[in-house]
Steps between C-alpha positions, in 0.01 A plus 500: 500500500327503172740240323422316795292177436171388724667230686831693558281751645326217715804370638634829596159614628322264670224689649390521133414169483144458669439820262556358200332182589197654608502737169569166319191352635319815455567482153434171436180481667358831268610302213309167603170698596556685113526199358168372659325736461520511115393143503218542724309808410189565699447824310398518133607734239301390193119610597434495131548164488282404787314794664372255752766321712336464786251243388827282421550432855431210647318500810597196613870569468608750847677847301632569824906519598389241842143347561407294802219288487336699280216371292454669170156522385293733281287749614135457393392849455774568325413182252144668466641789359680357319241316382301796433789679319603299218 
């Protein structure tokens, strides 16, 4: 069985083959959500370069995964402070 190739092993097993198509999807599916997650970051690693992210955000713009009817608006005591702050 170990010269044996994949489909060989398909045709002569074929309970196998919801298996390996689930591991298949598995697999590609972690690779997909590794790939976007390296080109969406919503954590930083260089702090030294900007020790402030957070005032980057937009408030207008919704940070969350699914938002409905949600109006995005800043918060005045937290503009006073800021205000009183910088």
């Amino acid at each position: 069985m170990g010269s044996m190739g994949i489909f060989q092993l398909m045709r002569k097993k074929k309970e196998l083959i919801p298996l390996i198509g689930f591991v298949t999807f598995a697999g590609v599916g972690a690779i997909l959500a590794l790939l976007n997650s390296t080109r969406k970051t919503d954590v930083i690693f260089n702090k030294s370069g900007n020790p402030e992210p957070w005032e980057l955000v937009n408030p207008s713009e919704p940070q969350k995964l699914l938002s409905i009817n949600q109006q995005w608006k800043p918060i005045e005591e937290l503009e006073e402070v800021r205000k009183l702050t910088k």
